[in-house]
LUMVEX-801812 format. One record per residue: residue in three letters; x, y, z of N, C-alpha, C in turn. Coordinates in nm, 4 decimals. Atoms other than C-alpha are relative to their C-alpha. Layout:
BEGIN
<node aa="ALA" n_east="X" n_north="Y" n_up="Z" ca_east="X" ca_north="Y" ca_up="Z" c_east="X" c_north="Y" c_up="Z"/>
...
***
This chain:
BEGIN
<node aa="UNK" n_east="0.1057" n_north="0.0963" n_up="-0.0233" ca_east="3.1694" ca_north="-2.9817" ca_up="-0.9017" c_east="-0.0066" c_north="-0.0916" c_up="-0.1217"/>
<node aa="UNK" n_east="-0.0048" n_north="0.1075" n_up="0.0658" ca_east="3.1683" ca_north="-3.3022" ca_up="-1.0731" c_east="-0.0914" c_north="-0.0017" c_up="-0.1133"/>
<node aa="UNK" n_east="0.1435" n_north="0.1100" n_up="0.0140" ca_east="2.8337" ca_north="-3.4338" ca_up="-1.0702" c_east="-0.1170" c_north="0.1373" c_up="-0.0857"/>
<node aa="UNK" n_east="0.1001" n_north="-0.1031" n_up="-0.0028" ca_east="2.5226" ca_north="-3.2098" ca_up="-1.2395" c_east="-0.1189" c_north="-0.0099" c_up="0.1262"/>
<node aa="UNK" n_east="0.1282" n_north="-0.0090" n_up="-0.1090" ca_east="2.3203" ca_north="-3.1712" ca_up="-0.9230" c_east="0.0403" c_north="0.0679" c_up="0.1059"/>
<node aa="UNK" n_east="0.0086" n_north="-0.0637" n_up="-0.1123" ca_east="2.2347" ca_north="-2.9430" ca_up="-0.6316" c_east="0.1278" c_north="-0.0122" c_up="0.0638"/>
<node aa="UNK" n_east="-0.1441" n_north="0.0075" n_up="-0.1114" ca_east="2.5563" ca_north="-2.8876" ca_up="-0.4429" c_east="-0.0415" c_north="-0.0203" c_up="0.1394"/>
<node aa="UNK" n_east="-0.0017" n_north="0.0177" n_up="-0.1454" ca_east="2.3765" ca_north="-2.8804" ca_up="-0.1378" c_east="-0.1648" c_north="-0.1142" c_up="0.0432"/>
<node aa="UNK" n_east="0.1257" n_north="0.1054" n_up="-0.0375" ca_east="2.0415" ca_north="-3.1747" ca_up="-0.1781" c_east="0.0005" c_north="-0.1121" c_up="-0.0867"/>
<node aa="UNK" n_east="-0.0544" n_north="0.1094" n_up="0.1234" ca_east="2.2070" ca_north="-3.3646" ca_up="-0.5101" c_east="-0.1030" c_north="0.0084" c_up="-0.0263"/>
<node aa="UNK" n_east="0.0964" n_north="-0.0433" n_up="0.0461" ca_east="1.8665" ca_north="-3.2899" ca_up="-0.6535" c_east="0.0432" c_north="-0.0280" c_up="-0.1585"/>
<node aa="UNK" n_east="-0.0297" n_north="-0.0238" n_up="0.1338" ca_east="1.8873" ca_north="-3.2853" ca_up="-1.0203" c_east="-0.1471" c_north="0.0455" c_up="-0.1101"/>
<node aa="UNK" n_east="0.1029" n_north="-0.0619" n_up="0.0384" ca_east="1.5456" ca_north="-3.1164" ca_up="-1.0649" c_east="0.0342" c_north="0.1519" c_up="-0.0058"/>
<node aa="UNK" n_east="0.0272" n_north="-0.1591" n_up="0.0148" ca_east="1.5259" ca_north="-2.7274" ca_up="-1.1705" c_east="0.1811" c_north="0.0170" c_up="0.0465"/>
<node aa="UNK" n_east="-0.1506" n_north="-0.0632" n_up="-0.0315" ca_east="1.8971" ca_north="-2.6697" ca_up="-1.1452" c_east="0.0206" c_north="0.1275" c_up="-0.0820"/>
<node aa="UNK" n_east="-0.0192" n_north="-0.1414" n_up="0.0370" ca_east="2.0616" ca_north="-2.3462" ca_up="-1.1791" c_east="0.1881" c_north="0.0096" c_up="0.0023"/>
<node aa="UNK" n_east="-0.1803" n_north="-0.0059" n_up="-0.0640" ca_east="2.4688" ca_north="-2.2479" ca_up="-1.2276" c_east="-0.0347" c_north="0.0974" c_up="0.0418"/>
<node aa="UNK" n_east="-0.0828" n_north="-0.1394" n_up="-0.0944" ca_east="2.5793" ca_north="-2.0316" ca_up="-0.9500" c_east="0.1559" c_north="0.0220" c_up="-0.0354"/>
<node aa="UNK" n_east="-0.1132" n_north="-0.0369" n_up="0.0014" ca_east="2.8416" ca_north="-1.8209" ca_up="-1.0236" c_east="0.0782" c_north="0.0133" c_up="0.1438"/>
<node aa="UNK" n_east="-0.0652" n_north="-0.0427" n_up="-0.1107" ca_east="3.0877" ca_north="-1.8279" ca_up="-0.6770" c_east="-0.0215" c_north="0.1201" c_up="0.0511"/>
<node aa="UNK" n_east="-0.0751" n_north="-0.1262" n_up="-0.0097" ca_east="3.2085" ca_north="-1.4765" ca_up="-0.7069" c_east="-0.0563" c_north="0.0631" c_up="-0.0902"/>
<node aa="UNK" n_east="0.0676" n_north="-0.0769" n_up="0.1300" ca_east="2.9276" ca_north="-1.1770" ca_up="-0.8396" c_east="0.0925" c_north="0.1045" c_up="-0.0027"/>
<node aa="UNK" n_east="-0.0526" n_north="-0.1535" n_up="0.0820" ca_east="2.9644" ca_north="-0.8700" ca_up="-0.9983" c_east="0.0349" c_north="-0.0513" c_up="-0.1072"/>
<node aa="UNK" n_east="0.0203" n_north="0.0293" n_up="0.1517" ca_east="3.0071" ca_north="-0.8484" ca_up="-1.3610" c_east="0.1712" c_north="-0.0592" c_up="-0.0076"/>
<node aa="UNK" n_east="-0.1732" n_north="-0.0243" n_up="-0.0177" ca_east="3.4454" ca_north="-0.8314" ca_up="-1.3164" c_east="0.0274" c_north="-0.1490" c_up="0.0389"/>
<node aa="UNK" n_east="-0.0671" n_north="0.0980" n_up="-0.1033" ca_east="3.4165" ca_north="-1.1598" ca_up="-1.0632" c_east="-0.0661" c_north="-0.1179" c_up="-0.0517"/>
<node aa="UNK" n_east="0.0847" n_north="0.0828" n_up="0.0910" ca_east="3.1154" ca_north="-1.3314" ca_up="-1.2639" c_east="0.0943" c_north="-0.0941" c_up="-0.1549"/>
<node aa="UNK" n_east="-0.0586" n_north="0.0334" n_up="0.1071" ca_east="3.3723" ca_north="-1.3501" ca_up="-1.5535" c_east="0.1437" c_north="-0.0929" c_up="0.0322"/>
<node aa="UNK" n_east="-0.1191" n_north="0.0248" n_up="-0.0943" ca_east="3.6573" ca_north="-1.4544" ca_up="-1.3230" c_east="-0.0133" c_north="-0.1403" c_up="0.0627"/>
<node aa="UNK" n_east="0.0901" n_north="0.1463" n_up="-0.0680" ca_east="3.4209" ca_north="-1.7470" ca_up="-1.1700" c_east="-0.0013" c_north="-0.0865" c_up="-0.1258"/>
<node aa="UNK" n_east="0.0498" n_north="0.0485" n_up="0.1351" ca_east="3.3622" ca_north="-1.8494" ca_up="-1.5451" c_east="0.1378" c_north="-0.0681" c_up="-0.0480"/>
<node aa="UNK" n_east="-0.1292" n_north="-0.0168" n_up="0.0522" ca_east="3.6938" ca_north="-1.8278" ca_up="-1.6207" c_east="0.1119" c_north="-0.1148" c_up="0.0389"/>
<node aa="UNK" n_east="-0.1116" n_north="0.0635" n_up="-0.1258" ca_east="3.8650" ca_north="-2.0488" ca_up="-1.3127" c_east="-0.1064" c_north="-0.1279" c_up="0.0429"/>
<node aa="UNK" n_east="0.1174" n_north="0.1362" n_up="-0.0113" ca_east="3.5328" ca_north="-2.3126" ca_up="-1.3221" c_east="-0.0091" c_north="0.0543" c_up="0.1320"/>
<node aa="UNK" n_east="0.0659" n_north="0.0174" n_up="-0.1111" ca_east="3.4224" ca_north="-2.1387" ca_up="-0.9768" c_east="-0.1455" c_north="0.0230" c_up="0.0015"/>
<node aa="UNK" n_east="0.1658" n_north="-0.0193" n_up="0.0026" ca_east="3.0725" ca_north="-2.2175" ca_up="-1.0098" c_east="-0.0679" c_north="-0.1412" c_up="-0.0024"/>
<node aa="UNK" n_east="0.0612" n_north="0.1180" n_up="-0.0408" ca_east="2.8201" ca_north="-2.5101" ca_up="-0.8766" c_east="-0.1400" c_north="0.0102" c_up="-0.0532"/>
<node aa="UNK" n_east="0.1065" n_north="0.0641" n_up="0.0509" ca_east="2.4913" ca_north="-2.6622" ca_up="-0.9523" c_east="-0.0739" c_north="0.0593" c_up="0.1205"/>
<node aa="UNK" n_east="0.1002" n_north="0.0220" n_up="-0.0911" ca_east="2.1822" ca_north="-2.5344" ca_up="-0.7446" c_east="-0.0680" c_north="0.0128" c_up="-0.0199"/>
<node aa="UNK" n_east="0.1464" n_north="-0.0187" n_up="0.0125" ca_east="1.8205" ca_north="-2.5903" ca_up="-0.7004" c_east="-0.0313" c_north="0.0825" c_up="0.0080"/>
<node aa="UNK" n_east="0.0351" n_north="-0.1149" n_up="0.0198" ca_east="1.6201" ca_north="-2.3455" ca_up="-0.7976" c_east="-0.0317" c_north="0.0532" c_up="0.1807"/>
<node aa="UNK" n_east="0.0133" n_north="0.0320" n_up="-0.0865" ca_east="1.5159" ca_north="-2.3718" ca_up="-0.4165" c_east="0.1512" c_north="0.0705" c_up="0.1213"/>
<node aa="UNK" n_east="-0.1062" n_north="-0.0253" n_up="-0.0446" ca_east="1.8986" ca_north="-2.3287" ca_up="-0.2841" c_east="0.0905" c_north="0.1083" c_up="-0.0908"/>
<node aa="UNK" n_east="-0.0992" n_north="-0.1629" n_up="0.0690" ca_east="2.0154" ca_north="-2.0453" ca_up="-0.5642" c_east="-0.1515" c_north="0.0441" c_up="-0.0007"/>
<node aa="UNK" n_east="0.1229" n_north="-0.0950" n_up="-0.0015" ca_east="1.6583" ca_north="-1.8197" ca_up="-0.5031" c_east="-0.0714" c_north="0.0034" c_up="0.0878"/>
<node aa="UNK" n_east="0.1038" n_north="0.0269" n_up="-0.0974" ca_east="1.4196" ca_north="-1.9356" ca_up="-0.2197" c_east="0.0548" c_north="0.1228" c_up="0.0867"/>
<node aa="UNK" n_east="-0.0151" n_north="-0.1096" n_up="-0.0666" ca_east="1.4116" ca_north="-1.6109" ca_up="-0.0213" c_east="0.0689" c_north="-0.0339" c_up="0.1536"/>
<node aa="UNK" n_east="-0.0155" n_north="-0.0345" n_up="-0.1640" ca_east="1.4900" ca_north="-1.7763" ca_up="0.3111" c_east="0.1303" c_north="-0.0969" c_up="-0.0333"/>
<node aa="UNK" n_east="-0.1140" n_north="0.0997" n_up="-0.0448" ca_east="1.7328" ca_north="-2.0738" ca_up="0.2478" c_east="0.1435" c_north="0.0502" c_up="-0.1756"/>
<node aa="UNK" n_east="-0.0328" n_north="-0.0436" n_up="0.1516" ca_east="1.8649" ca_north="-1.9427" ca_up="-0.1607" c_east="0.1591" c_north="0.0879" c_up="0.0520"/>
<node aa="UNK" n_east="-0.1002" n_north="-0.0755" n_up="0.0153" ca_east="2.2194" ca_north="-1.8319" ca_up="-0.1812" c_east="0.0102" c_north="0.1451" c_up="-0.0050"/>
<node aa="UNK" n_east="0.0307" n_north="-0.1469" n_up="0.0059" ca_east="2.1131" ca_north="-1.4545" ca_up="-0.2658" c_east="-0.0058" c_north="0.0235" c_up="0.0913"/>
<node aa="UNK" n_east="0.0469" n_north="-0.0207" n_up="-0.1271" ca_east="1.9691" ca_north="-1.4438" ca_up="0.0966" c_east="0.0596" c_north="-0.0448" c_up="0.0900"/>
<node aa="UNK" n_east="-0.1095" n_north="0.0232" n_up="-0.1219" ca_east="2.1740" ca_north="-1.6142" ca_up="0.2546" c_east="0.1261" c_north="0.0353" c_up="0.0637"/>
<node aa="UNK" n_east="-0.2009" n_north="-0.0233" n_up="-0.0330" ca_east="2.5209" ca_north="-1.4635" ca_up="0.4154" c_east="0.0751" c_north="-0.0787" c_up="-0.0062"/>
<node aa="UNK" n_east="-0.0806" n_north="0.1286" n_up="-0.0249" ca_east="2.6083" ca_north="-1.7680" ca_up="0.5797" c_east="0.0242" c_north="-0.0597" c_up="-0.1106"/>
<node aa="UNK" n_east="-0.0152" n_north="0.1549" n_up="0.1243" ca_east="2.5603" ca_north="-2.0170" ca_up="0.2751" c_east="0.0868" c_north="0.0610" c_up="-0.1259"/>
<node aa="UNK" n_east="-0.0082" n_north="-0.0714" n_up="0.0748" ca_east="2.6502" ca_north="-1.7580" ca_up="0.0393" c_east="0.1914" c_north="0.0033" c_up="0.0771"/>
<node aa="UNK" n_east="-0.1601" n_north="-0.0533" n_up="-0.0585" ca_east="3.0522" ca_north="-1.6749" ca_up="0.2459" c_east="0.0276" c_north="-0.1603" c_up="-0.0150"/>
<node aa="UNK" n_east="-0.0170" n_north="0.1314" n_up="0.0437" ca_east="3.0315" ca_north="-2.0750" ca_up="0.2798" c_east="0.1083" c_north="-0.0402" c_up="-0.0974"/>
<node aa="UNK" n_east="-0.0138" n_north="0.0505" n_up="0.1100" ca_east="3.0272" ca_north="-2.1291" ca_up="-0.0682" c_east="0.1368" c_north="0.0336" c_up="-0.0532"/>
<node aa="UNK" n_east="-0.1192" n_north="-0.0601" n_up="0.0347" ca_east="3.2848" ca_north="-1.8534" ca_up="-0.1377" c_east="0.1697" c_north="-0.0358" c_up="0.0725"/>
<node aa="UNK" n_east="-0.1081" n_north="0.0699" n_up="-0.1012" ca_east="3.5488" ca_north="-1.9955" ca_up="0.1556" c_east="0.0286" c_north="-0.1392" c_up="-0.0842"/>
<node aa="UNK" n_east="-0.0162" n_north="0.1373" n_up="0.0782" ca_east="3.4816" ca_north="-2.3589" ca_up="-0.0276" c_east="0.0936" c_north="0.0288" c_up="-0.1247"/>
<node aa="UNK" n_east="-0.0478" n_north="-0.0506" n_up="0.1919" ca_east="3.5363" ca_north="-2.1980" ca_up="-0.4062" c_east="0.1414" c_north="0.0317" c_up="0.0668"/>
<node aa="UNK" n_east="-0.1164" n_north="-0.0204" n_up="0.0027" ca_east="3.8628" ca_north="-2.0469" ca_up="-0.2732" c_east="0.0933" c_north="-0.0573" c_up="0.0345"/>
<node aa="UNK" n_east="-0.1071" n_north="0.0966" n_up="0.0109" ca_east="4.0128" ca_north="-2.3258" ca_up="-0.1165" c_east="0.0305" c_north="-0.1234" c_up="-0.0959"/>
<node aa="UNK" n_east="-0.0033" n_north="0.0582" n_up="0.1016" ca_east="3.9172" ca_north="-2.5274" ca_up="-0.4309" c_east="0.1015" c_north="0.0686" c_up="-0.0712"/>
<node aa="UNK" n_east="-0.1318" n_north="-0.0576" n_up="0.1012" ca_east="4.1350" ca_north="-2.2919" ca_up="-0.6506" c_east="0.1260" c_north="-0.0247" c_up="0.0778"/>
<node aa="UNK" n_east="-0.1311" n_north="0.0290" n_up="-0.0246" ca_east="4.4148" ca_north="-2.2920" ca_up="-0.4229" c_east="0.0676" c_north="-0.0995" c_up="0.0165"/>
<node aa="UNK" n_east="-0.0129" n_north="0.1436" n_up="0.0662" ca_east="4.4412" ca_north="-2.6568" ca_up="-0.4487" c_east="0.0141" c_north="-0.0154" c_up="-0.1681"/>
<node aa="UNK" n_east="-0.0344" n_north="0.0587" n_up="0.0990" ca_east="4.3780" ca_north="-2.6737" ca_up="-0.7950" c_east="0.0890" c_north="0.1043" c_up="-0.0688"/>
<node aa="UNK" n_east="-0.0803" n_north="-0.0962" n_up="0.0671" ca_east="4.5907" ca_north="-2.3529" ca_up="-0.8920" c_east="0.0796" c_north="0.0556" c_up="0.1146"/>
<node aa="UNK" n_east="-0.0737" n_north="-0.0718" n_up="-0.1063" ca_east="4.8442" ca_north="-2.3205" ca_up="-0.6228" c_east="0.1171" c_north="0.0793" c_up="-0.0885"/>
<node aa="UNK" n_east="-0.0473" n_north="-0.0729" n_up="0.0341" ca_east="5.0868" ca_north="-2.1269" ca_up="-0.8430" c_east="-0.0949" c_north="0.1442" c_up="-0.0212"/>
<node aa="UNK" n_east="0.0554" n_north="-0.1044" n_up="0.0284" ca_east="4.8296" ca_north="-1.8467" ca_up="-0.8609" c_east="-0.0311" c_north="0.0346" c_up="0.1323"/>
<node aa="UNK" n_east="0.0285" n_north="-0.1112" n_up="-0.1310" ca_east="4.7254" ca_north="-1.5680" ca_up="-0.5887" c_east="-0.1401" c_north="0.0062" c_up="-0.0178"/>
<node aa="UNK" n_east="0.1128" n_north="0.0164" n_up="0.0007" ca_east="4.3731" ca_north="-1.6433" ca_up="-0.5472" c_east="-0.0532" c_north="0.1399" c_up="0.0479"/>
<node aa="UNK" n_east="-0.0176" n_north="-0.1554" n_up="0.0118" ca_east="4.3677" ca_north="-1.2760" ca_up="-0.3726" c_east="0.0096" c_north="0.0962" c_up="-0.1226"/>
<node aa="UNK" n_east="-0.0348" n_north="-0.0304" n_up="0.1299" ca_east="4.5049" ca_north="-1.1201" ca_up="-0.6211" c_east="-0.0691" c_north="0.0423" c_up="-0.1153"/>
<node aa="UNK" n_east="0.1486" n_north="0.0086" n_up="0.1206" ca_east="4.2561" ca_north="-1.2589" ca_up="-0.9000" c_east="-0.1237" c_north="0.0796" c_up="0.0531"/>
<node aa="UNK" n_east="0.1287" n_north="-0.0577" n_up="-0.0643" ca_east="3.9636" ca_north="-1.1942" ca_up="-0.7165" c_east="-0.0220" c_north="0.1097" c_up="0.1066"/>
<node aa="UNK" n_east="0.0039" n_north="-0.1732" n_up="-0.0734" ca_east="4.0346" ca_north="-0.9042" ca_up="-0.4946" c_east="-0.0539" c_north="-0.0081" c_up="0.1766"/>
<node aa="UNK" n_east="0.0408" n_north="0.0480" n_up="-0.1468" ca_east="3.9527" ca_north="-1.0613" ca_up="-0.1378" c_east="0.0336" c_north="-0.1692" c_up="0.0169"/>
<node aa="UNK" n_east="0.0043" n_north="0.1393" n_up="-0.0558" ca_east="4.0167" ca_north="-1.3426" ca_up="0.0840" c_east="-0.1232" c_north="-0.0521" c_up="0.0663"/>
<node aa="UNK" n_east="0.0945" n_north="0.0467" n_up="-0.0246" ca_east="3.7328" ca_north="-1.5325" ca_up="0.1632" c_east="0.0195" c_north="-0.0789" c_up="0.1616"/>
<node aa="UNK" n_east="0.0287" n_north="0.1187" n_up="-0.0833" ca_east="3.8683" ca_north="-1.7451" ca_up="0.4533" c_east="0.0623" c_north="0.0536" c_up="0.1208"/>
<node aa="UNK" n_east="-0.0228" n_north="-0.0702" n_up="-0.1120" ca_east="3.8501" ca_north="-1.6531" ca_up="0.7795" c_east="0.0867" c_north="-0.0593" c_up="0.1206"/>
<node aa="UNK" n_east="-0.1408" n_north="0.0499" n_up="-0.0522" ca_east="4.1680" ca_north="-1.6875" ca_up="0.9831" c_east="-0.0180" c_north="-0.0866" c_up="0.1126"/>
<node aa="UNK" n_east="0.0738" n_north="0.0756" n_up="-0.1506" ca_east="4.0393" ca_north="-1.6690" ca_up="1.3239" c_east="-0.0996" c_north="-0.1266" c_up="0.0214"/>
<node aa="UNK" n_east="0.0680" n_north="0.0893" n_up="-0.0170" ca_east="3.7670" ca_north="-1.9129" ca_up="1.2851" c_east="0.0803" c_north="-0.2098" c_up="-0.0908"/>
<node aa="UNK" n_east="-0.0542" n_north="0.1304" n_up="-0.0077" ca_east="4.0186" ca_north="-2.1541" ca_up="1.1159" c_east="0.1083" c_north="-0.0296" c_up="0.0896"/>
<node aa="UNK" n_east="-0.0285" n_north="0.0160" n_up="-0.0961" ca_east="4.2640" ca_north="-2.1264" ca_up="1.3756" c_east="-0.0676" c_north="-0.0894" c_up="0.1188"/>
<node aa="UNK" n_east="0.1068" n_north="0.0997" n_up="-0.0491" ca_east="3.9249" ca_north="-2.2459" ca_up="1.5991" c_east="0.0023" c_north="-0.1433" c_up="-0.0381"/>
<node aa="UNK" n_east="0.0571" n_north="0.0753" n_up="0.0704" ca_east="3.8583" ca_north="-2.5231" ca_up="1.3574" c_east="0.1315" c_north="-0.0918" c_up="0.0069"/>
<node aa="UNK" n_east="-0.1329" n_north="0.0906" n_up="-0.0059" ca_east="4.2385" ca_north="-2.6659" ca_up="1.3792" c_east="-0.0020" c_north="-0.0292" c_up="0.1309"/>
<node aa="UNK" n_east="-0.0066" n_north="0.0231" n_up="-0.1082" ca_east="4.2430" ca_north="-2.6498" ca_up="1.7472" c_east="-0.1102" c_north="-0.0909" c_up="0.0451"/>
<node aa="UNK" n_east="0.0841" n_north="0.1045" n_up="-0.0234" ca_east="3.9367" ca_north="-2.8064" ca_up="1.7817" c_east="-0.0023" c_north="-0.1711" c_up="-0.0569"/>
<node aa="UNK" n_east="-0.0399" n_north="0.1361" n_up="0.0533" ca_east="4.0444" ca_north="-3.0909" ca_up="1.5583" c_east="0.1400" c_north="-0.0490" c_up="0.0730"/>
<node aa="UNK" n_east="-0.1128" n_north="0.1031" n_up="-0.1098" ca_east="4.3542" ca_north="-3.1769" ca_up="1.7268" c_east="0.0183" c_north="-0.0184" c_up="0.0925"/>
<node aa="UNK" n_east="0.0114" n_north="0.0260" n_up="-0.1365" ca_east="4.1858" ca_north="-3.1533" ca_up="2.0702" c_east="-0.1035" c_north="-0.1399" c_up="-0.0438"/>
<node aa="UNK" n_east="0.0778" n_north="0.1172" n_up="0.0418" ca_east="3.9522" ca_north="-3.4573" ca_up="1.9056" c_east="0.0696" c_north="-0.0946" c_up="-0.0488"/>
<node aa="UNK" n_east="-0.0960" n_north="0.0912" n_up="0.0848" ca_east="4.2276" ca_north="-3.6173" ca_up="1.7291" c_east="0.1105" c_north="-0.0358" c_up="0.0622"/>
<node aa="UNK" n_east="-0.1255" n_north="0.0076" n_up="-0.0209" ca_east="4.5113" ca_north="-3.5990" ca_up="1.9584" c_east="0.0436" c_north="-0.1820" c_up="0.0294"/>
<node aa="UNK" n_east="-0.0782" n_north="0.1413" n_up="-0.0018" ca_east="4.7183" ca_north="-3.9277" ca_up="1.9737" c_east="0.0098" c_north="-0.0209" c_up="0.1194"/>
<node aa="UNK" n_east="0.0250" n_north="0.0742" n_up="-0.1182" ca_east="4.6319" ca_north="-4.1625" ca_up="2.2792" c_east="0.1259" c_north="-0.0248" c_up="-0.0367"/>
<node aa="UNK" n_east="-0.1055" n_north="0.1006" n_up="-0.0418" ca_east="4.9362" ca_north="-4.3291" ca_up="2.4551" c_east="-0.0577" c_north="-0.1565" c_up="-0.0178"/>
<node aa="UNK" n_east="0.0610" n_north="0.0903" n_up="0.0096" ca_east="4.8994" ca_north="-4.6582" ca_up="2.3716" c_east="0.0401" c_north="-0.0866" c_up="0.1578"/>
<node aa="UNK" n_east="-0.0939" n_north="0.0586" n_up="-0.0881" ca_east="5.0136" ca_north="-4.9091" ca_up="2.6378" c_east="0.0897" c_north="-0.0958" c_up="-0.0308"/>
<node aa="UNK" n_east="-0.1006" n_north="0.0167" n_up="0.0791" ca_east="5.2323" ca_north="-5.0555" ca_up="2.4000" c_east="0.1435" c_north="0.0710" c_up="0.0571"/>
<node aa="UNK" n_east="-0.0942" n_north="-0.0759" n_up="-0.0604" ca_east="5.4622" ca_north="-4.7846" ca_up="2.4657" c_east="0.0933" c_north="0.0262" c_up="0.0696"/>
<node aa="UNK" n_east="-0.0101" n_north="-0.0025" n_up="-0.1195" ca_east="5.5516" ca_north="-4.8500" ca_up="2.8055" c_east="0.1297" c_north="-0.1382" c_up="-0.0332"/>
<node aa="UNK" n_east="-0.0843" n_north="0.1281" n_up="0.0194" ca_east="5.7474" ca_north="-5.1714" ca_up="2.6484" c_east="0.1501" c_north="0.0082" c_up="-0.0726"/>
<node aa="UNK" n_east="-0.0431" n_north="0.0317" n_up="0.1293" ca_east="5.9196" ca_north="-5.0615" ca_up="2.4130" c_east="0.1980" c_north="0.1193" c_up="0.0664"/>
***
């Protein structure tokens, strides 16, 4: 993350670093590899919407962080380091298919000439 502000309201009131990846082992590992963002106190704590509480926002974050490293450290085993894959196969499988049933390439009528 670039910018200092909220990763998820650009806020730049009461900010907090989130470490990606806890535990004391993965905390140091996050520190280590810059996986860690800016959030409002609001979005790292608020009992209902706060990263702690959240699964969803919380696996999110961790799916994001890991395809950030493997972009910016593709010689390294992002596995490996951190001891899990974060990104879930099946649902990107979904997520491709659904994009290239939205994307697929019209015939033009060009085509027909040529």
């Amino acid at each position: 993350q670039r910018d200092k502000c909220c990763y998820v309201c650009y806020t730049t009131k009461d900010l907090e670093e989130h470490h990606c990846f806890e535990g004391s082992a993965n905390r140091e590992l996050s520190e280590k590899w810059g996986m860690k963002v800016w959030l409002c106190a609001h979005h790292h704590r608020d009992s209902r919407y706060g990263v702690h509480f959240n699964k969803d926002f919380e696996r999110s974050l961790k799916e994001t962080a890991q395809r950030i490293f493997e972009v910016r450290f593709p010689d390294e085993d992002f596995v490996e380091i951190f001891g899990q894959n974060y990104i879930d196969e099946e649902l990107e499988k979904e997520r491709i298919k659904e994009w290239n049933k939205t994307h697929k390439k019209k015939k033009s009528g060009w085509s027909r000439y040529r």
